[in-house]
C-alpha positions in Angstrom: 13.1 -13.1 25.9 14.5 -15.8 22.7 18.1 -15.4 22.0 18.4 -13.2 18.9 21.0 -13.2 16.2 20.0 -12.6 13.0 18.7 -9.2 13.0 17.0 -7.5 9.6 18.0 -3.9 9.4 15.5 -2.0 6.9 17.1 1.0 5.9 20.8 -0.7 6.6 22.3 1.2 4.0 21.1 4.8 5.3 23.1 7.6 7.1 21.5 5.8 10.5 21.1 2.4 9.1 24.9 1.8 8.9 25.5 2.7 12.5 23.3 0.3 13.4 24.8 -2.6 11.3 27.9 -1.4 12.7 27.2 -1.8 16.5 24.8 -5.1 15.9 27.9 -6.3 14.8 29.9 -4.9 18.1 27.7 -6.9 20.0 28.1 -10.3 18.5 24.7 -10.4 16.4 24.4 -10.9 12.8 23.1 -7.9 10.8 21.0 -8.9 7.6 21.1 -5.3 5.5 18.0 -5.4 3.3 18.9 -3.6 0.3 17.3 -2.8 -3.4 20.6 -2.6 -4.6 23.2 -5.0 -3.3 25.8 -3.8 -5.1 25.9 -0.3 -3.5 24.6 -2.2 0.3 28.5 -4.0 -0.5 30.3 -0.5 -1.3 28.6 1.2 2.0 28.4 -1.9 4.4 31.3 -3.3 6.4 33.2 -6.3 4.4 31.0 -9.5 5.1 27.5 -8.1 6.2 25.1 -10.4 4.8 22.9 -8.6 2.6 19.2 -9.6 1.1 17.5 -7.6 -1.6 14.0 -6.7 -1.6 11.8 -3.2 -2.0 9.4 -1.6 0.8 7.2 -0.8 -2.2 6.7 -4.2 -3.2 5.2 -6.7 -0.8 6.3 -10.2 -2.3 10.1 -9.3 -2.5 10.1 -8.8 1.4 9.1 -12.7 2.0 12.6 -13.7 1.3 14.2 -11.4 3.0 12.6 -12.1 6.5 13.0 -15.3 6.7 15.4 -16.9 9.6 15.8 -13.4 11.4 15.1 -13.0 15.0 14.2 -9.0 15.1 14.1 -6.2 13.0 15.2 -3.1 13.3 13.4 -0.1 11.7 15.5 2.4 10.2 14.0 3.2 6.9 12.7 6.8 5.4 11.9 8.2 2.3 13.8 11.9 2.9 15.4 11.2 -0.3 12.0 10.7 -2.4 10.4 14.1 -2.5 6.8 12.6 -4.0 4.3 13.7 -1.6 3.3 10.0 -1.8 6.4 8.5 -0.5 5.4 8.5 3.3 2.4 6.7 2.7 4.4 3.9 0.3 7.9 3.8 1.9 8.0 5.2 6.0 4.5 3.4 6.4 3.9 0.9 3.6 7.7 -0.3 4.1 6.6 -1.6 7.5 3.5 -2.5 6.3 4.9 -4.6 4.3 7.9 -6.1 6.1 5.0 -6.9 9.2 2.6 -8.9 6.4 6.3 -10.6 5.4 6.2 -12.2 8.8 3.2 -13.9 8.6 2.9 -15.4 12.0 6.0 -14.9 13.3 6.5 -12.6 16.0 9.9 -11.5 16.2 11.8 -8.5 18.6 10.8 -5.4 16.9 12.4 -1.8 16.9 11.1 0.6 15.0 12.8 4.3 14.9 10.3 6.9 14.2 10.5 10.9 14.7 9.8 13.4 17.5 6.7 15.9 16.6 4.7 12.6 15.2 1.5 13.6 17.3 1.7 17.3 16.5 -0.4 17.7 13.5 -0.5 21.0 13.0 3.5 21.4 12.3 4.2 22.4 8.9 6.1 18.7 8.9 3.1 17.3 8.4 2.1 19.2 5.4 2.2 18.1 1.8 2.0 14.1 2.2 1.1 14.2 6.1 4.4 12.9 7.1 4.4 12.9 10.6 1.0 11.5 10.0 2.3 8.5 8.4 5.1 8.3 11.0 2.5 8.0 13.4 0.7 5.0 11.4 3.4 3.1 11.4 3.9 3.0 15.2 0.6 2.0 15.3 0.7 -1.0 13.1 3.9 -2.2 15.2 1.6 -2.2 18.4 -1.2 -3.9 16.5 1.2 -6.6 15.0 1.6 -8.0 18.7 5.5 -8.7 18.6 7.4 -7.5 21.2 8.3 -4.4 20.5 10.3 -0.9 21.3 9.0 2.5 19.2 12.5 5.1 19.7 11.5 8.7 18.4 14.9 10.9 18.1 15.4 13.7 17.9 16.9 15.6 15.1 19.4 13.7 13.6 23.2 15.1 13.3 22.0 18.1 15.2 22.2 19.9 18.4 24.9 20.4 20.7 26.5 16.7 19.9 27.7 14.4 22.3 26.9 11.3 23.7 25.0 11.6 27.1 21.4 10.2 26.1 18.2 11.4 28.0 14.6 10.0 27.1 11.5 11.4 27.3 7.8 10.5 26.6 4.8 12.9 25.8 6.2 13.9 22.3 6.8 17.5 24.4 10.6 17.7 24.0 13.0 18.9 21.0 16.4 18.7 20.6 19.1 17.0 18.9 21.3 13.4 18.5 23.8 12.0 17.1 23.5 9.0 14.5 26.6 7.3 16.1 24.6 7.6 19.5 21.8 6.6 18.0 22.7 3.6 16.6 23.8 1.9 19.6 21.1 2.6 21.3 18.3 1.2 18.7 20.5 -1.9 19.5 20.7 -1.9 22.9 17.1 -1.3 23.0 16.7 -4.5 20.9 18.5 -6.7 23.7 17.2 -5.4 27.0 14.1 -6.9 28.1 13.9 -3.3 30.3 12.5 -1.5 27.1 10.1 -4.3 25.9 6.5 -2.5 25.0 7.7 1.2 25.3 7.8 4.3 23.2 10.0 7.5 24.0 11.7 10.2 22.4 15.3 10.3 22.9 18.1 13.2 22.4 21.6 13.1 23.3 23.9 16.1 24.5 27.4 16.8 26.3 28.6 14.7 28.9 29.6 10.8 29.2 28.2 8.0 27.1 25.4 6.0 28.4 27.0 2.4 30.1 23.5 1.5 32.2 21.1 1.2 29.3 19.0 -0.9 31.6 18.7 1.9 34.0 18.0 4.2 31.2 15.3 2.2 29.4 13.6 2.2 33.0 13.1 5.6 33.2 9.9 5.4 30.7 6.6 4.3 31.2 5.4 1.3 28.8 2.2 2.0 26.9 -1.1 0.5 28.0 -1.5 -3.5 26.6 -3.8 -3.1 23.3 -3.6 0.7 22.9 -2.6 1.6 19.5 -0.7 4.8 20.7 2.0 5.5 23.1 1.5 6.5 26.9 1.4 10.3 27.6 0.6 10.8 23.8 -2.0 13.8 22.4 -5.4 12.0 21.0 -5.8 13.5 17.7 -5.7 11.3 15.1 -9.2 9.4 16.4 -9.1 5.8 14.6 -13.0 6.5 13.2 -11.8 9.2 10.9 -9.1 7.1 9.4 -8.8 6.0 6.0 -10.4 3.0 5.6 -7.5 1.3 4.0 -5.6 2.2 7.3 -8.2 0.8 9.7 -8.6 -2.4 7.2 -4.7 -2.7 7.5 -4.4 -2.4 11.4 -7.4 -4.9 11.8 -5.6 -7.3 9.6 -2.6 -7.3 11.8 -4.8 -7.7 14.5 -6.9 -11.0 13.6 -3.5 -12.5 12.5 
């Protein structure tokens, strides 16, 4: 795997985002916080993170913004937009757009989803299908062709606390994790070649912090080359009954 440096956090400014600007910089990388306001990215980031505006809702502002990064980290959400519509525009179209940025680059990818994205019938996923859209967005990531790592935590802030990690696979488990937790470990997963092409769900409980990431990525099973969803995942949401702009968007990625 390329050396990476310059590493695009979408979402930087979130509750999770800012952990994750905050241990890219722990380990010697250069976070790029993309921002729509960079102003408030200034008052929430650490003094000298290197900021670049653009908006997930508008295509040509991301072009700018990726270019000269070596990865991205996926951190984004629309939780604070309460339009039915947002998961389609922001928590799918953001990476939508950011992917179509890159042209033909293919960069280290990590993109943090959810837990529950396959279960369809939660009430999560009613309203604007937001585990739904969760869901689309992993798939785009495997169709783009970068190398990539899909982490789905658990709820965020909650649970027992701590910092003992466990991963699972399956979409099967629930539980809880903290951002701080978190954070490092969308980073580590960004740096070890051990968690190259995988998807899990990961929680995090009482006991001691995780040192052998390695070890920890190697506990899950990578997805099958060319498959759009993870390993061990439910097959309900068939691509044939897709919209079509979502199968015209995942062929595009494809042909690139």
């Amino acid at each position: 795997m390329s050396a990476i440096d310059r590493v695009l956090v979408v979402g930087a400014t979130g509750r999770t985002g800012r952990h994750v600007v905050e241990a890219a910089a722990a380990r010697g990388l250069t976070p790029v916080a993309l921002a729509r306001d960079e102003a408030r990215a200034r008052r929430l980031l650490p003094p000298g993170t290197e900021i670049v505006t653009g908006d997930l809702t508008d295509p040509d502002t991301l072009i700018g913004a990726v270019r000269d990064v070596d990865a991205v980290v996926f951190v984004h959400g629309s939780d604070d937009d309460s339009r039915p519509e947002s998961f389609e525009r922001v928590d799918y179209g953001g990476v939508a757009g950011v992917l179509g940025a890159l042209g033909g680059r293919r960069p280290r990818i990590v993109l943090m989803t959810t837990i529950f994205v396959t279960r369809r019938d939660h009430y999560f996923n009613d309203g604007g299908h937001a585990l739904d859209w969760k869901r689309r967005s992993e798939r785009l990531v495997r169709a783009f062709g970068a190398p990539y790592t899909i982490v789905r935590p658990g709820w965020l802030d909650a649970g027992e606390g701590g910092a003992r990690l466990r991963i699972e696979q399956g979409d099967t488990g629930e539980g809880g994790i903290g951002r701080d937790v978190l954070g490092v470990l969308l980073v580590e997963a960004l740096l070890d070649g051990t968690a190259l092409g995988k998807t899990f769900e990961v929680f995090s409980g009482p006991g001691p912090a995780a040192t052998d990431f390695t070890g920890l990525f190697a506990e899950a099973e990578p997805d099958a080359p060319g498959v759009l969803d993870a390993v061990k995942d439910t097959d309900n949401l068939p691509l044939d009954a897709e919209p079509a702009d979502v199968r015209d968007g995942l062929a595009h990625l494809r042909i690139r």
